[in-house]
Backbone as a chain_set.jsonl record, in Angstrom:
{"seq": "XXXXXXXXXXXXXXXXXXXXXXXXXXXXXXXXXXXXXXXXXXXXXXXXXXXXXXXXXXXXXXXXXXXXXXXXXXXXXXXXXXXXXXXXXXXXXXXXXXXXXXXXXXXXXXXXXXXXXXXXXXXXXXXXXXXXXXXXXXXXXXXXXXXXXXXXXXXXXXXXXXXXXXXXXXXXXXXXXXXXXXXXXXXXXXXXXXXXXXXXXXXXXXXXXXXXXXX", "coords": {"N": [[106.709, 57.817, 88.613], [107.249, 54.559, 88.003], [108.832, 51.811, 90.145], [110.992, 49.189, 89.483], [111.992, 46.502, 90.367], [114.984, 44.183, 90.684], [117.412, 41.855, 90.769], [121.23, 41.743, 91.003], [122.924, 40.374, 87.866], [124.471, 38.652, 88.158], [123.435, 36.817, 89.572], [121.282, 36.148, 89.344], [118.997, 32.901, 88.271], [117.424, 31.073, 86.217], [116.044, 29.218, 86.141], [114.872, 29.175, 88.846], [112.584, 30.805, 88.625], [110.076, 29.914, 86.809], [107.858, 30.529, 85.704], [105.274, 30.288, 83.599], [106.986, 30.434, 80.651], [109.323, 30.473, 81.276], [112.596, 29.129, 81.126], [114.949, 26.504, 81.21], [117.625, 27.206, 81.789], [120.561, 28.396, 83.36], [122.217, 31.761, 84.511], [125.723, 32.335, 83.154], [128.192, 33.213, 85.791], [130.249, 35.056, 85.154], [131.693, 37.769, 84.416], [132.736, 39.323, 82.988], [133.072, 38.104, 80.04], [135.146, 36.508, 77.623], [135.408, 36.946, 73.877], [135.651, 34.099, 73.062], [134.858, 32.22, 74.891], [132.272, 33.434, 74.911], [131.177, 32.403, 72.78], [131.199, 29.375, 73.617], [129.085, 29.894, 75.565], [127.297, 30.33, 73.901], [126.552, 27.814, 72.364], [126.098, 26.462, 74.405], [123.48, 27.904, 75.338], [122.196, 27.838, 73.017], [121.771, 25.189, 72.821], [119.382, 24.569, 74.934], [117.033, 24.642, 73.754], [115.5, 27.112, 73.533], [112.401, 28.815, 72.957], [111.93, 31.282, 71.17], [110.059, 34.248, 70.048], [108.211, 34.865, 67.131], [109.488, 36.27, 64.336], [108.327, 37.702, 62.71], [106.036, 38.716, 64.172], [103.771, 41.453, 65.483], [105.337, 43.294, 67.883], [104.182, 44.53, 70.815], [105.02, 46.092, 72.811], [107.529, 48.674, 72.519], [110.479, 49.38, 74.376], [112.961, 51.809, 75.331], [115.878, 51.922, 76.78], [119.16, 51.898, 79.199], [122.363, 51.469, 77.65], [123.84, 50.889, 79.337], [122.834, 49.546, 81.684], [123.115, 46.798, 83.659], [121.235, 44.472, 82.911], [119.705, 42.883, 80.525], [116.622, 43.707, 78.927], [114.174, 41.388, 78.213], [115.364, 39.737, 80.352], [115.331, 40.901, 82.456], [111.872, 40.982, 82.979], [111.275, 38.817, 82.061], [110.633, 37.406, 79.533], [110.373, 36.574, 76.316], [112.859, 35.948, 73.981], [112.943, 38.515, 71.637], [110.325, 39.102, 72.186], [110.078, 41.377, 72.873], [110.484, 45.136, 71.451], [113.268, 46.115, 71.33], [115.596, 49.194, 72.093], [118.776, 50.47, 73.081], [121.114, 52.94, 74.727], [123.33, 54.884, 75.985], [122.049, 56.59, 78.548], [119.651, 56.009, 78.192], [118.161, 57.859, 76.421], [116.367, 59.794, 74.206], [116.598, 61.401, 71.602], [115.307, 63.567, 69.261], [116.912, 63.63, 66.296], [118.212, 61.445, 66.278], [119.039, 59.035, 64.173], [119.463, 56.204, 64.96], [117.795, 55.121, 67.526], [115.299, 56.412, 65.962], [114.883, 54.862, 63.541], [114.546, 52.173, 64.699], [112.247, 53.011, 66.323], [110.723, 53.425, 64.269], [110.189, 51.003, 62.469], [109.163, 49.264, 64.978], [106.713, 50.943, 65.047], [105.661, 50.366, 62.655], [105.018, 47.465, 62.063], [103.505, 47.1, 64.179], [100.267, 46.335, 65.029], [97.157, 47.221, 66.418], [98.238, 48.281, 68.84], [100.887, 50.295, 70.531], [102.998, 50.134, 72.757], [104.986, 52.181, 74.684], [108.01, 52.192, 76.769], [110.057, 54.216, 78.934], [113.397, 53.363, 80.415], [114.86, 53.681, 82.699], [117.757, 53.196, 85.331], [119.116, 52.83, 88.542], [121.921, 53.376, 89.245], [122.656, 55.105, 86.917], [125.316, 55.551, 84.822], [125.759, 57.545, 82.7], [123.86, 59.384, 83.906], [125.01, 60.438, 86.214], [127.502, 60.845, 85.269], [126.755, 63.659, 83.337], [126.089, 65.188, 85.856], [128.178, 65.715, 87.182], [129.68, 67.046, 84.999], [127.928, 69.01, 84.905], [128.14, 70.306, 87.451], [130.965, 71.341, 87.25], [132.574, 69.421, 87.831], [134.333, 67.797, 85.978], [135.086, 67.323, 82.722], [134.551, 66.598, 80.01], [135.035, 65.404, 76.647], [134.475, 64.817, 72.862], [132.749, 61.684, 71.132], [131.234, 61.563, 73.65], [130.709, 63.377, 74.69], [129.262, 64.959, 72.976], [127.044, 63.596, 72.653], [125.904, 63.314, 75.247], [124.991, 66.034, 75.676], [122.911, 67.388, 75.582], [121.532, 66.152, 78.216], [123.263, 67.313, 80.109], [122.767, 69.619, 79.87], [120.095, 69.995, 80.467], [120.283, 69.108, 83.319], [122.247, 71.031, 84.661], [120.132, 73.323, 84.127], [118.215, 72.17, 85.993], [119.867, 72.278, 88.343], [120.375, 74.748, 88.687], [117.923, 75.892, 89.525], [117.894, 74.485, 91.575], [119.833, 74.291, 93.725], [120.342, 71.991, 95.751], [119.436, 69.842, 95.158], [117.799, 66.224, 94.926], [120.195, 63.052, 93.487], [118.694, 60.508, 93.018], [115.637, 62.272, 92.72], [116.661, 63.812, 90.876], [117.026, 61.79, 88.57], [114.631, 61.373, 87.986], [113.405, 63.661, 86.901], [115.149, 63.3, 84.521], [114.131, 61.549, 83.451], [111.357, 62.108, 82.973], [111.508, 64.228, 81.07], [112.531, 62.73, 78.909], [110.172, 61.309, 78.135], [108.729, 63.218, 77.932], [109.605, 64.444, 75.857], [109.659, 62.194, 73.863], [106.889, 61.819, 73.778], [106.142, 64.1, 72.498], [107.525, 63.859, 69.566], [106.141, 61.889, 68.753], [103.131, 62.227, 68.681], [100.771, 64.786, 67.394], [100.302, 62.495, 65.208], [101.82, 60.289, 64.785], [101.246, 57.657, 65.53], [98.767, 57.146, 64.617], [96.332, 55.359, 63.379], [96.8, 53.773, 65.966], [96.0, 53.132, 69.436], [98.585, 53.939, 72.143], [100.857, 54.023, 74.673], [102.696, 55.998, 76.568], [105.126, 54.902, 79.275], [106.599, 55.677, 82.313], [109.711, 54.009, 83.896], [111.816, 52.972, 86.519], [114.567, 50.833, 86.998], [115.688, 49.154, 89.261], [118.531, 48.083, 90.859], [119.297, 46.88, 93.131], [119.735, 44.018, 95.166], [116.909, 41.846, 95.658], [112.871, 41.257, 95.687], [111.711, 41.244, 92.498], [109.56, 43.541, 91.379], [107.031, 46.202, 90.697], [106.453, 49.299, 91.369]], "CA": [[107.58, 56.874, 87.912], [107.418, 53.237, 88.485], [110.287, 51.613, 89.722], [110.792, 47.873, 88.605], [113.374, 45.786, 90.932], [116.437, 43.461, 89.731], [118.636, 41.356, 91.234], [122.195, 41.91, 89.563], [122.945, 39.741, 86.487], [125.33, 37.032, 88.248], [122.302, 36.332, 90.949], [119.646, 35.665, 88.641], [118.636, 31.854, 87.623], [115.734, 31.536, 85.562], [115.336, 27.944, 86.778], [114.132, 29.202, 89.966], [111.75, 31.637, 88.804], [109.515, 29.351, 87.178], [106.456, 31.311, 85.302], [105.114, 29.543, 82.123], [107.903, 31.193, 79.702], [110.902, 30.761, 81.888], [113.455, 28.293, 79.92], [116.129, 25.947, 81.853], [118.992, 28.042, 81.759], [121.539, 29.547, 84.606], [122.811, 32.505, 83.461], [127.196, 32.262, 83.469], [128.781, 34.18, 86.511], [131.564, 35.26, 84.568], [130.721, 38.929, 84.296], [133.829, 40.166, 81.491], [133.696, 36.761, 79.202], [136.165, 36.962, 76.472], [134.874, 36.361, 72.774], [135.87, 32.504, 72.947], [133.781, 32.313, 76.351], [130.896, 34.144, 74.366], [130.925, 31.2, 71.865], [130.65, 28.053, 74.371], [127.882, 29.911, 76.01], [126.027, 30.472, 72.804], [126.015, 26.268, 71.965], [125.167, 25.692, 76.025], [122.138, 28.427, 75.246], [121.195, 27.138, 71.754], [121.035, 23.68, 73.402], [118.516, 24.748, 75.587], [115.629, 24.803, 73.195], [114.452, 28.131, 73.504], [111.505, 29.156, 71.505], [111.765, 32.727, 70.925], [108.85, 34.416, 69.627], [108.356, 35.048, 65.681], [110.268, 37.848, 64.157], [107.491, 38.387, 61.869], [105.107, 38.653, 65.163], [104.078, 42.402, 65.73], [106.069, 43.231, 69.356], [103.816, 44.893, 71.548], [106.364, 47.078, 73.66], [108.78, 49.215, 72.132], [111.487, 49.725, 75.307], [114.204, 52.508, 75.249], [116.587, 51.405, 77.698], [120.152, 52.771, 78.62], [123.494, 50.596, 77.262], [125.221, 50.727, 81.008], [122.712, 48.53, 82.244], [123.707, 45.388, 83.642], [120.274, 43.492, 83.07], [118.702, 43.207, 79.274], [114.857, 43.673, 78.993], [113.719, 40.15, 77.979], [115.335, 39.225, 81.682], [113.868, 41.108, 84.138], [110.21, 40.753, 82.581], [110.926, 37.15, 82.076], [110.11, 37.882, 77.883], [111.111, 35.468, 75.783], [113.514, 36.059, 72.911], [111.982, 38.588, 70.505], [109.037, 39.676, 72.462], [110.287, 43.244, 72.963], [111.397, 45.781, 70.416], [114.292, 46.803, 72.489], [116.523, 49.982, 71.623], [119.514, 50.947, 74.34], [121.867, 53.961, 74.407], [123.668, 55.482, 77.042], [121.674, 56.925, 79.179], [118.119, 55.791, 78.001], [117.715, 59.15, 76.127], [115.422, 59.791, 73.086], [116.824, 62.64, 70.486], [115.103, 62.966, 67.173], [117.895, 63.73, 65.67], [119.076, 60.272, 66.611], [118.779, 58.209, 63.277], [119.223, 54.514, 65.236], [116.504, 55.397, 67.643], [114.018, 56.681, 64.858], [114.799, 53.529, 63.095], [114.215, 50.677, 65.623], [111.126, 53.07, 66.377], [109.634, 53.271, 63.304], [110.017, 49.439, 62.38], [108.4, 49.133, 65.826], [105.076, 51.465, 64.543], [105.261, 49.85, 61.411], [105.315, 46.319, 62.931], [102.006, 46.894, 65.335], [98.663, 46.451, 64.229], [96.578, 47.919, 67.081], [98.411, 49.079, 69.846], [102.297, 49.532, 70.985], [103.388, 51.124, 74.198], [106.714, 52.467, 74.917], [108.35, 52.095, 78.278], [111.612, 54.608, 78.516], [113.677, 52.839, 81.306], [116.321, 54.334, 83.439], [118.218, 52.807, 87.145], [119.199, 54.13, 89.553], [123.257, 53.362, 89.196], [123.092, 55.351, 85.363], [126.527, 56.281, 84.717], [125.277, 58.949, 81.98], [123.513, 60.508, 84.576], [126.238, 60.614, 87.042], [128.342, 61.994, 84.574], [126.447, 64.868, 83.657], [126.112, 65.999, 87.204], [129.665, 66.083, 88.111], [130.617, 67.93, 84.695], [127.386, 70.584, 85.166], [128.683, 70.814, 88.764], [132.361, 71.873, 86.791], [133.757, 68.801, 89.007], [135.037, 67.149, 85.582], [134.801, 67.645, 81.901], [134.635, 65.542, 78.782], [135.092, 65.804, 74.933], [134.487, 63.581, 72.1], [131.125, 61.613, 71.39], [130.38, 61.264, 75.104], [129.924, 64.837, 75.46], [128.158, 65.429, 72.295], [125.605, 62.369, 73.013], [124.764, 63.243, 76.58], [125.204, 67.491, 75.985], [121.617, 67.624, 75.966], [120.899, 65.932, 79.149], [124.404, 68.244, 80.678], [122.23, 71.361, 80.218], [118.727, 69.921, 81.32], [121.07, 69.034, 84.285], [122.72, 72.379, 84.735], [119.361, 73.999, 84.632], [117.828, 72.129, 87.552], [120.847, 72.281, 89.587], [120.18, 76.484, 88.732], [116.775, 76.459, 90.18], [117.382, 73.909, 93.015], [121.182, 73.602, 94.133], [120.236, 70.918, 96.465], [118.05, 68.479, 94.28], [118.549, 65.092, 95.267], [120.223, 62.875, 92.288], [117.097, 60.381, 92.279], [114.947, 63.468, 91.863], [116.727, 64.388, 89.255], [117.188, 61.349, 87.089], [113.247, 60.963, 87.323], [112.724, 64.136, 86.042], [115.472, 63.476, 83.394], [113.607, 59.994, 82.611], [110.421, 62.33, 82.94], [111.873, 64.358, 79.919], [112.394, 62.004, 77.82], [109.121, 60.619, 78.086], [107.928, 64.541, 76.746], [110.577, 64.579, 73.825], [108.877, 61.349, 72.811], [105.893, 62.395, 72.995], [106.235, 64.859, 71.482], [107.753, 63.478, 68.756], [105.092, 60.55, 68.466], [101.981, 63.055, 68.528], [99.737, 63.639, 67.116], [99.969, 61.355, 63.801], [102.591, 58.922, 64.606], [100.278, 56.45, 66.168], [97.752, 57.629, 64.601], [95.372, 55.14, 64.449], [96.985, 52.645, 67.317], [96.371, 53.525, 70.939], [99.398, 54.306, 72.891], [100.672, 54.775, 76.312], [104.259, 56.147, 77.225], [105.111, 55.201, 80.481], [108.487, 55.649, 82.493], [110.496, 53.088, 84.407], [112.993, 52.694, 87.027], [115.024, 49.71, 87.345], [116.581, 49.476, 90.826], [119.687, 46.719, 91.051], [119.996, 46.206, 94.33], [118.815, 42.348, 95.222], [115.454, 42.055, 96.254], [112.478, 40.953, 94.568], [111.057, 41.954, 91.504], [107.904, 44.023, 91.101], [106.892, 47.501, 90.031], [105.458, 50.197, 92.297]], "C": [[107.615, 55.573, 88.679], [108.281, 53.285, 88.561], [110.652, 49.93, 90.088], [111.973, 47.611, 89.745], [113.442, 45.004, 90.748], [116.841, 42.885, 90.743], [119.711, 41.507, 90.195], [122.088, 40.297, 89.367], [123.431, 38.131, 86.969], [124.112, 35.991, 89.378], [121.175, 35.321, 90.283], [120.066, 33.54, 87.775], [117.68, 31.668, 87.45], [115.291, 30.278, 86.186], [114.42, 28.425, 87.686], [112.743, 30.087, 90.071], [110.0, 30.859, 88.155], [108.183, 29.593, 86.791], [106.541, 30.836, 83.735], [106.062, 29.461, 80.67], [109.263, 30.753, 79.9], [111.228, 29.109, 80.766], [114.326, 27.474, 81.412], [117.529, 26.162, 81.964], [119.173, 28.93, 82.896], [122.466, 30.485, 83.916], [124.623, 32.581, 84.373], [127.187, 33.357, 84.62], [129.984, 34.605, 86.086], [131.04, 36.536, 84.026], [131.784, 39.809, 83.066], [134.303, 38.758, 80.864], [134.351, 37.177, 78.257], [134.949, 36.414, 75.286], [134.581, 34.414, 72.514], [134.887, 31.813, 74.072], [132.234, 32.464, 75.401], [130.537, 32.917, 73.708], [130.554, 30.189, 72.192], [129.702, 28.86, 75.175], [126.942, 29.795, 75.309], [125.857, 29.026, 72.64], [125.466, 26.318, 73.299], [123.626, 26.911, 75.779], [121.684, 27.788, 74.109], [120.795, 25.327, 72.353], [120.048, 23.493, 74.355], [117.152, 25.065, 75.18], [114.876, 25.204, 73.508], [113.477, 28.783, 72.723], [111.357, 30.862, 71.556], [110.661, 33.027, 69.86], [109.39, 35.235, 67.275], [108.704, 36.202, 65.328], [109.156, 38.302, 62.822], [106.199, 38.781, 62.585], [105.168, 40.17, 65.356], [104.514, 42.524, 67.251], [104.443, 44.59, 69.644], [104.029, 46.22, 72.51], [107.356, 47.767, 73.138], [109.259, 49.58, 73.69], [112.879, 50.122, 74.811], [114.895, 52.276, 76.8], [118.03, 52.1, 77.639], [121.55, 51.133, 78.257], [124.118, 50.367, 78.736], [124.523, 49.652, 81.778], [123.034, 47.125, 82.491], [123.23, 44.216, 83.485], [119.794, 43.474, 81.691], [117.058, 43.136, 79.628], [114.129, 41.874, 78.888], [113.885, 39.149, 79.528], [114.762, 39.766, 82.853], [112.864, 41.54, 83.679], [110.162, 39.386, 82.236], [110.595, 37.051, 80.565], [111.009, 37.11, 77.443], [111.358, 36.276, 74.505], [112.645, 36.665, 72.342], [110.446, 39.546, 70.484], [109.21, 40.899, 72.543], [110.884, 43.689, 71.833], [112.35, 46.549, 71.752], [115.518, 48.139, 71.866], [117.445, 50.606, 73.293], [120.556, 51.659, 73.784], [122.201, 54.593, 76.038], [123.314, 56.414, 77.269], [120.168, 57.413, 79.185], [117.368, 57.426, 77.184], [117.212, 58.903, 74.751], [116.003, 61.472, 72.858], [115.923, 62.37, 69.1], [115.708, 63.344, 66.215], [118.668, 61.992, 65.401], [118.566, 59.137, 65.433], [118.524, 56.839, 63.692], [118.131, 54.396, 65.803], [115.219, 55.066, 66.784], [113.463, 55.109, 64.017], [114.039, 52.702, 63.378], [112.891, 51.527, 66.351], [110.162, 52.797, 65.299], [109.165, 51.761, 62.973], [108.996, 49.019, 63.495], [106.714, 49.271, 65.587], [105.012, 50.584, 63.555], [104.655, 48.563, 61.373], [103.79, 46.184, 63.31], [101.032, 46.941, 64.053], [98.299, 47.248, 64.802], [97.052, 48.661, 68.36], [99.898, 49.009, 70.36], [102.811, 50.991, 72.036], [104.474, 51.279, 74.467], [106.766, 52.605, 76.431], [109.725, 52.566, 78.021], [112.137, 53.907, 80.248], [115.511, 53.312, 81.997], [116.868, 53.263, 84.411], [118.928, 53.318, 87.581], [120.834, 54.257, 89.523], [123.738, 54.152, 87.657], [124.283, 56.087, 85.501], [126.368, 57.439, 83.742], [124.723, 60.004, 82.976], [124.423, 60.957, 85.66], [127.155, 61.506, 86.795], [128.35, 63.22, 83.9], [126.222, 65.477, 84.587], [127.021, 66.451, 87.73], [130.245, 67.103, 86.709], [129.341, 69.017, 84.222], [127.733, 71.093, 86.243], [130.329, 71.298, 88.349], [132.961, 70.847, 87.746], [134.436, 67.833, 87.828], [134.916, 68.08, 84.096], [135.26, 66.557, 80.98], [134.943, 65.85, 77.544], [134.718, 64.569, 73.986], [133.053, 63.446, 71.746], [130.912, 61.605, 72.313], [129.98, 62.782, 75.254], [128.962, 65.275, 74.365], [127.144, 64.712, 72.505], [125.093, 63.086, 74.466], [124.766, 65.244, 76.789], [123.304, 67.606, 76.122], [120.661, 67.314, 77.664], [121.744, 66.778, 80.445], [123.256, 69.47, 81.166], [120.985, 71.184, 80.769], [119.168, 69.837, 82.932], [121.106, 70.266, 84.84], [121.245, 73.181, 84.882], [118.472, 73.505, 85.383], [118.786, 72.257, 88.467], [120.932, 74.228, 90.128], [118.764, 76.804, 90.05], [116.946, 75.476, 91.585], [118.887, 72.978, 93.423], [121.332, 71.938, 94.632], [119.43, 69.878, 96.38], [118.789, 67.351, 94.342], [119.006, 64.307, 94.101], [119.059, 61.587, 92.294], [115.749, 60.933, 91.93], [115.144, 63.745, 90.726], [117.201, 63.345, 88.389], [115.519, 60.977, 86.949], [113.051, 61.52, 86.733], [113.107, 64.005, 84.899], [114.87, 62.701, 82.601], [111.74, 60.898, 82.087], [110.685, 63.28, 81.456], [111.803, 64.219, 78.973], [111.242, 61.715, 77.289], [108.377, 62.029, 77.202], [108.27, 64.221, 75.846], [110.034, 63.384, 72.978], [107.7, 61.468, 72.398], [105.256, 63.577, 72.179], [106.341, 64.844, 70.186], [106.749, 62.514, 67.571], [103.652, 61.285, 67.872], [101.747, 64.342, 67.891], [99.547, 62.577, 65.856], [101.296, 60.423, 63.759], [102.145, 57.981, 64.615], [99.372, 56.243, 65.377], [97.219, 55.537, 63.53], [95.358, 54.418, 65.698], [96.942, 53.621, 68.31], [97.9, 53.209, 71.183], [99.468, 54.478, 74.036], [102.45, 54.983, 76.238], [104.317, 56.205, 78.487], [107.31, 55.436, 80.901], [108.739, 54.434, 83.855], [111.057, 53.36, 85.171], [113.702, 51.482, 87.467], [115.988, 50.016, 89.108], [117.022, 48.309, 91.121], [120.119, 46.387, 92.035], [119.095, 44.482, 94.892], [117.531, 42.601, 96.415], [113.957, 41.457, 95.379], [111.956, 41.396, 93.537], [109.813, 42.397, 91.404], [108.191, 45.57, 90.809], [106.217, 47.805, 91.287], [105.631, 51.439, 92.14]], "O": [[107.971, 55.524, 89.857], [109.028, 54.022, 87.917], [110.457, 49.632, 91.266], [112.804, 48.492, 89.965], [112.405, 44.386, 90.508], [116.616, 43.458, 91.808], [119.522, 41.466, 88.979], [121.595, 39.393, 90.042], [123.105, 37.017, 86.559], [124.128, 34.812, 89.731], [120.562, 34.294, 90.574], [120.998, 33.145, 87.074], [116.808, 31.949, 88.272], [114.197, 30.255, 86.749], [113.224, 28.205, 87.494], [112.002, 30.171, 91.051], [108.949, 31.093, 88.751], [107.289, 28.997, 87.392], [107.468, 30.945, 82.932], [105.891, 28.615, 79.792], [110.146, 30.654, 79.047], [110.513, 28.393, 80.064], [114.221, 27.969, 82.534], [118.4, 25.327, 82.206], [118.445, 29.819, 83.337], [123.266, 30.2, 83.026], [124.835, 32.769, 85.571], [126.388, 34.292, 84.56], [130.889, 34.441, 86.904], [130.073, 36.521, 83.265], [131.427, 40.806, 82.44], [135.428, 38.277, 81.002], [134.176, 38.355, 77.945], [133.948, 35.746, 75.546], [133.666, 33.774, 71.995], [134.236, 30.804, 73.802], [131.338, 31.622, 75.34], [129.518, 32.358, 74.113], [129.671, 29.658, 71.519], [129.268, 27.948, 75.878], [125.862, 29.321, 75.662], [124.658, 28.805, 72.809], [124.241, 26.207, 73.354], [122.6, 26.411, 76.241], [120.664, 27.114, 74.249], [119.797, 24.615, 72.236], [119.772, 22.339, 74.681], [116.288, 25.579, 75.889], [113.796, 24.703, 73.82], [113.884, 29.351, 71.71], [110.423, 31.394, 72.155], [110.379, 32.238, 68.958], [110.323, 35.728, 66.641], [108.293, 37.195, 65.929], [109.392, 39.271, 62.101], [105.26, 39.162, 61.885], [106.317, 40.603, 65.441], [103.931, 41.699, 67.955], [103.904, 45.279, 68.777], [103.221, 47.108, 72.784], [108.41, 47.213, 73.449], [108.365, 50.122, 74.341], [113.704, 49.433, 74.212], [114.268, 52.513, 77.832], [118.38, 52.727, 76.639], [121.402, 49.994, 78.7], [124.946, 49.48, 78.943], [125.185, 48.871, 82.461], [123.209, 46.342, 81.557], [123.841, 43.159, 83.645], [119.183, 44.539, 81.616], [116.53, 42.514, 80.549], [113.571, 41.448, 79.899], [113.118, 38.26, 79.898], [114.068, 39.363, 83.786], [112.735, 42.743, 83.906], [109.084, 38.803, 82.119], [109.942, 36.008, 80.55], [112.134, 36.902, 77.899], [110.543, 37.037, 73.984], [111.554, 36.113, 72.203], [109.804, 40.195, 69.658], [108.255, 41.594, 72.196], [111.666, 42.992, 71.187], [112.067, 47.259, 72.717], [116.348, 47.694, 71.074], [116.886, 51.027, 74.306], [121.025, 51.363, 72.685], [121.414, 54.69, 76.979], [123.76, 57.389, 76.663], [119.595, 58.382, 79.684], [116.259, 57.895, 77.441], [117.575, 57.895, 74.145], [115.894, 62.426, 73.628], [115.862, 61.452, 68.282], [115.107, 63.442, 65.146], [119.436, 61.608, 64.52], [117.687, 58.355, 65.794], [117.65, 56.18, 63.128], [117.246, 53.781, 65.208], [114.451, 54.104, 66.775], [112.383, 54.529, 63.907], [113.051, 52.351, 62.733], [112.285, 50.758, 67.098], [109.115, 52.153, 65.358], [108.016, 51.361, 63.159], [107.981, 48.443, 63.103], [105.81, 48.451, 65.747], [104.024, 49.858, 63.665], [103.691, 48.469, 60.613], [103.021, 45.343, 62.845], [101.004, 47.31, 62.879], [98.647, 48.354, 64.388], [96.362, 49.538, 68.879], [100.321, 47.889, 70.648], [102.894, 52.218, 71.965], [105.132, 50.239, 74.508], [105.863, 53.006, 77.165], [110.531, 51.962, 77.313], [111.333, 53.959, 81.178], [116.707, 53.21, 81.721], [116.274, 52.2, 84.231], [119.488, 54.312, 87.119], [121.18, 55.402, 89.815], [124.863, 53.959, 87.198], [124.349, 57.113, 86.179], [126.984, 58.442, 84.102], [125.009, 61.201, 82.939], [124.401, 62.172, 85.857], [127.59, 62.461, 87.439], [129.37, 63.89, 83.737], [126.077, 66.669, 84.315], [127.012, 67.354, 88.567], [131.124, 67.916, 86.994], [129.582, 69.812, 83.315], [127.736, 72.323, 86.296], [130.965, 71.661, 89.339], [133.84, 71.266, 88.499], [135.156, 66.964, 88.321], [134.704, 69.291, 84.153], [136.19, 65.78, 81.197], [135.191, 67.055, 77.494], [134.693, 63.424, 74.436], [132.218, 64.346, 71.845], [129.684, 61.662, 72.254], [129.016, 63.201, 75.895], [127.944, 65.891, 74.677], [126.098, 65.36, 72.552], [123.903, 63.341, 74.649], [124.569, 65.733, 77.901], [122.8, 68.058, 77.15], [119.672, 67.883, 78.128], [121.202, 66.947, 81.538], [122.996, 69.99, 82.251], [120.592, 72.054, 81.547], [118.482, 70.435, 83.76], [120.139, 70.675, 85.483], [121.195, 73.781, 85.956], [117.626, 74.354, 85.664], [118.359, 72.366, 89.616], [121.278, 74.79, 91.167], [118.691, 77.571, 91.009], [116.223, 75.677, 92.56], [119.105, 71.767, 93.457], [122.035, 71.029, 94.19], [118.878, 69.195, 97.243], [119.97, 67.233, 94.015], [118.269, 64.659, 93.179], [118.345, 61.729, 91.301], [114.921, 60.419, 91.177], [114.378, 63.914, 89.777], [117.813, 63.739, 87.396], [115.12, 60.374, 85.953], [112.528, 61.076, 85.711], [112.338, 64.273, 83.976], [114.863, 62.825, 81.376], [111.051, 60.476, 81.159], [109.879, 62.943, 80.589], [111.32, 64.936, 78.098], [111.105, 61.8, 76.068], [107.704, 61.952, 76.174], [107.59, 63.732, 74.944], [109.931, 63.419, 71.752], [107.283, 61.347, 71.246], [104.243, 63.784, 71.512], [105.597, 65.528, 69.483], [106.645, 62.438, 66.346], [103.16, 60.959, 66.792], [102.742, 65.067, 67.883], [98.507, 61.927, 65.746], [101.693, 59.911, 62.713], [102.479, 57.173, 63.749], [99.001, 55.072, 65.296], [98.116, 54.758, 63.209], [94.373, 54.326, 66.431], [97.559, 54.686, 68.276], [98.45, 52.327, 70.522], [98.54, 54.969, 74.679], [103.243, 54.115, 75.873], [103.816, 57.15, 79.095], [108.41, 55.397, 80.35], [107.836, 54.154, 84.643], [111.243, 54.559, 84.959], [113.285, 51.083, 88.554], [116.634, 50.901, 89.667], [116.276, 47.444, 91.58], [121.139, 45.707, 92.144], [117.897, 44.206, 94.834], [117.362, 43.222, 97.464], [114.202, 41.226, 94.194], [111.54, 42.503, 93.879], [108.912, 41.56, 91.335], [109.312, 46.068, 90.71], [105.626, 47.043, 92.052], [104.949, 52.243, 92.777]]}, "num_chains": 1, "name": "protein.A"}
């Protein structure tokens, strides 16, 4: 599993980065803006004459990502508006049961001409995964949608913690990210694609400041 590094959200200025794409915009340090906040950022971004890429353009990338993150996709790859099909859910998980998913995949296949690669993307701070560890370890418990959404990744949980008490937790959210990456392909193969090449790879974002690259 690659694993992709971030600076957090309030750090980052695109000014400084500076690669053919990047735009003239500092992104606000105001990390819980209110709605009214949200609004004078949107004119100071629309006045920054960003060209986001054509929404009738096939995307390239489908990226499943989780909702807790603190970074969107388009920023740490530097991707301008548009260029990614992006779908996020707490705790980067792929069900095919999951109607929104399926959706914002299929549009995705439908979308490509010749080739579209999925990247499922975890980091290392996932509060989904956190929180199935402490309530397969019986150190909490939940109800509601949070436990029906992440019960699947509870019991993949619960049965590595069976075979290997002492599994470290970035061991085990690779394999959970490694998982996913089956259940999709699974899902995908063999005649989803069928005739575009494919690649599913997996991700790790890692938010501690430093610079960005994959390895």
């Amino acid at each position: 599993m690659s694993r992709v590094g971030a600076v957090p959200a309030d750090n980052i200025n695109l000014c400084q980065c500076n690669p053919p794409q990047a735009v003239n915009l500092s992104l606000h340090t105001n990390k819980r803006p209110t709605l009214e906040q949200l609004l004078e950022y949107n004119k100071c971004w629309s006045g920054q004459n960003i060209i986001g890429e054509d929404s009738t353009c096939p995307q390239k990338v489908f990226w499943l990502g989780c909702s807790c993150a603190s970074v969107p996709p388009n920023i740490v790859t530097l991707s301008r508006p548009g260029a990614i099909m992006a779908h996020r859910n707490f705790g980067s998980l792929f069900q095919d049961n999951d109607l929104s998913v399926l959706a914002d995949l299929t549009r995705a296949i439908e979308q490509s001409v010749d080739r579209l690669d999925i990247a499922i993307v975890t980091h290392d701070d996932c509060q989904a995964i956190e929180l199935a560890i402490r309530v397969a370890k019986g150190e909490t418990d939940i109800s509601g949608p949070i436990r029906s959404w992440i019960q699947p990744l509870i019991d993949f949980v619960a049965q590595e913690l069976k075979e290997n008490p002492n599994i470290s937790t970035p061991t085990l959210a690779e394999r959970i990210a490694r998982e996913q990456k089956r259940l999709m392909e699974s899902y995908l193969w063999p005649d989803k694609l069928q005739p575009m090449q494919s690649e599913v790879v997996v991700w790790c974002l890692t938010c501690a400041p430093g610079p960005s690259n994959i390895r």
